[in-house]
N, C-alpha and C positions, 0 to 999 in steps of 0.2 A: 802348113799354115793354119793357123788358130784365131778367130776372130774375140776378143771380149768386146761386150757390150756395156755402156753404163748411161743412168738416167739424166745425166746434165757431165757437164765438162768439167766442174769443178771438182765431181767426185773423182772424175777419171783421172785429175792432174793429181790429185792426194792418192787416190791407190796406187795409181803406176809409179810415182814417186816412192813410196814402202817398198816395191816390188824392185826397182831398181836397187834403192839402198841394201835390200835382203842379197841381193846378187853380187854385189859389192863384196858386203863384210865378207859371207862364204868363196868371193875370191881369194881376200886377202888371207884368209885361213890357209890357204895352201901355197900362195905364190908370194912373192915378197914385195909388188903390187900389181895392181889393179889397171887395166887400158878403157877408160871411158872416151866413148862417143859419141857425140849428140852434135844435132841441127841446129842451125842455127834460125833466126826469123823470129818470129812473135811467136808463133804456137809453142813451143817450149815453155815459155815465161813462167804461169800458172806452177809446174811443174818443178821447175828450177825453184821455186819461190818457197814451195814444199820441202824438196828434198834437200834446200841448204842447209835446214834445220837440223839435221838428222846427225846421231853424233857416233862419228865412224871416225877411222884413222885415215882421213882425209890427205894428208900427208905420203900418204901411200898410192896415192888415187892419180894416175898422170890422163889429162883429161883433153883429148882432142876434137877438134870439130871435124864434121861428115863432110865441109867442102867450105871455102870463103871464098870471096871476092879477092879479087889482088887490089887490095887499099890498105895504109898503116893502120892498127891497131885504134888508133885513137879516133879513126874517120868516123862521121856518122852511119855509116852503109857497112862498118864493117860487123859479122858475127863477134871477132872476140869481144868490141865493145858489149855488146848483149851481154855475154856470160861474165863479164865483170860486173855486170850492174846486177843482176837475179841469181845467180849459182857461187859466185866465188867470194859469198858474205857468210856471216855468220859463223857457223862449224866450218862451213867447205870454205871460207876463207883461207885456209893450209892446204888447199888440193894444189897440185903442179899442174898449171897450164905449159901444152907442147903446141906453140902457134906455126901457122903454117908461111906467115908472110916473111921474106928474107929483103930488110932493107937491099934498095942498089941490083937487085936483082928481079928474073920476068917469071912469070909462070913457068915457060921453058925452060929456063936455064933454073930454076931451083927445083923442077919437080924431081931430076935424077938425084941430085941432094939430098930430099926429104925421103923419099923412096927406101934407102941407102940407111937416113940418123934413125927414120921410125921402124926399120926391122923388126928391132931390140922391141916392139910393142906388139909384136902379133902374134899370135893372132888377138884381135879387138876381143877386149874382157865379154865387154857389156857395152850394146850398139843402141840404142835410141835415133829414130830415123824421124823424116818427115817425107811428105808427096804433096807433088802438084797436080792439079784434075789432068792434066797431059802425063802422067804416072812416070815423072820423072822420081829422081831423090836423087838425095845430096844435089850435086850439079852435073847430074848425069841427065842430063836431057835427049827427049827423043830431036835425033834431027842435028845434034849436034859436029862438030868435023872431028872426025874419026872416032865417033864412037864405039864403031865395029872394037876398033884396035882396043879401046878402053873397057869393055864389057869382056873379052878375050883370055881365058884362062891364060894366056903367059901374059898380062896388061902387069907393067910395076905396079908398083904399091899406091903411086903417087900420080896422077897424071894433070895436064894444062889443057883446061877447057876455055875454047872459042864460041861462044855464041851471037851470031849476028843481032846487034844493039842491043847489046848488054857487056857493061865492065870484062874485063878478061876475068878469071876461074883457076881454082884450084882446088879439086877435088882428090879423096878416095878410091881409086877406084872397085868395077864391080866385082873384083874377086877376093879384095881387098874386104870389102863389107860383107859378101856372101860368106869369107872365113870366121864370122864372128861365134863365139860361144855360143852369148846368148841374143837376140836380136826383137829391137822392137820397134814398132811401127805407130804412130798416131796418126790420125785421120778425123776432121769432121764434115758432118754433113753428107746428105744421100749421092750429091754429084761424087764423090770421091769416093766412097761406097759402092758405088754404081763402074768406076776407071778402075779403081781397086779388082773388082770380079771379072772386069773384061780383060785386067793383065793376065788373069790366071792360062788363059788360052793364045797367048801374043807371046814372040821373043823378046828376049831380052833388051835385041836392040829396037825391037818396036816401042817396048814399054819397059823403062831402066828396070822400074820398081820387081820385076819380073826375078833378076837376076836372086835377090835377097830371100823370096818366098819359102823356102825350107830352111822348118826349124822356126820361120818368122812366127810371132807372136803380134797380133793387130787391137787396138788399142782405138771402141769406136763410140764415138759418142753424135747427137743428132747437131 
């Protein structure tokens, strides 16, 4: 693991945005496309806002989220809405969105599903992650039911997250994301900075964020 550091947030959304799209194109130069992952929530936004501009063969780009809530597309609460409104304009308006939600059906019963159609996408090109000060990611929480089983090198590709008062979940799971090429992390502020160092000496299932750490590149601004 690799910390960069930058002087305000706005520079860090325009670099790592270049930094991404660079990983991208030298994807698509060898493979015939490209497996994009990224978080969903506000902190990406910045970012997304940047790197839609960028003019790549976006076409080629099949672009997944690290975990959603199980709500339609169009809900307020849901990530894909997000990356409709910041990533999938401009150039990246031709990117392929692979969504996770299957009308008529639960977390459970589509995660063997999805598991199964996104194979054919892995290992993850290029991973863009987020964290919560409880050093979760994606919807990999500490504390969660069965997360043992989901952190677990034989854990599917795909699993159904329960979390007490909180919408049901559908995540990546962690071997899923640890398989990534290339892997990157954003973070702000010292609280997170501070869960960040302490996952370095915790399990995985203590602290999700854990599992990703090799090879992870972090992404840190105040």
């Amino acid at each position: 693991m690799k910390i960069q550091e930058y002087p305000d947030r706005e520079l860090l959304a325009m670099r790592l945005a270049d930094q991404l799209a660079s990983e991208l194109k030298n994807c698509l130069l060898i493979h015939p496309w490209a497996s994009f992952v990224v978080p969903g929530g506000t902190t990406p936004g910045p970012i997304f806002d940047s790197l839609c501009a960028v003019g790549l063969e976006w076409d080629r780009v099949h672009v997944m989220l690290s975990d959603e809530r199980w709500v339609p597309e169009d809900h307020d609460r849901s990530n894909a809405k997000l990356l409709k409104t910041h990533l999938f304009v401009e150039q990246a308006a031709g990117a392929k969105f692979v969504p996770f939600h299957m009308e008529g059906e639960t977390p459970d019963s589509a995660a063997p599903v999805l598991s199964e159609r996104l194979a054919e996408e892995m290992p993850i090109s290029v991973l863009l992650l987020g964290m919560g000060a409880d050093m979760h990611t994606a919807s990999l929480f500490p504390g969660a039911d069965g997360l043992a089983a989901m952190m677990a090198d034989d854990a599917p590709l795909v699993v159904p997250v329960s979390v007490a008062g909180q919408e049901p979940r559908i995540s990546f799971s962690g071997p899923a994301l640890a398989g990534a090429m290339a892997k990157h992390l954003v973070i702000y502020g010292a609280e997170k900075r501070r869960a960040l160092e302490a996952a370095q000496s915790m399990s995985p299932v203590e602290a999700p964020i854990r599992a990703v750490m090799d090879g992870l590149t972090v992404h840190w601004a105040e």
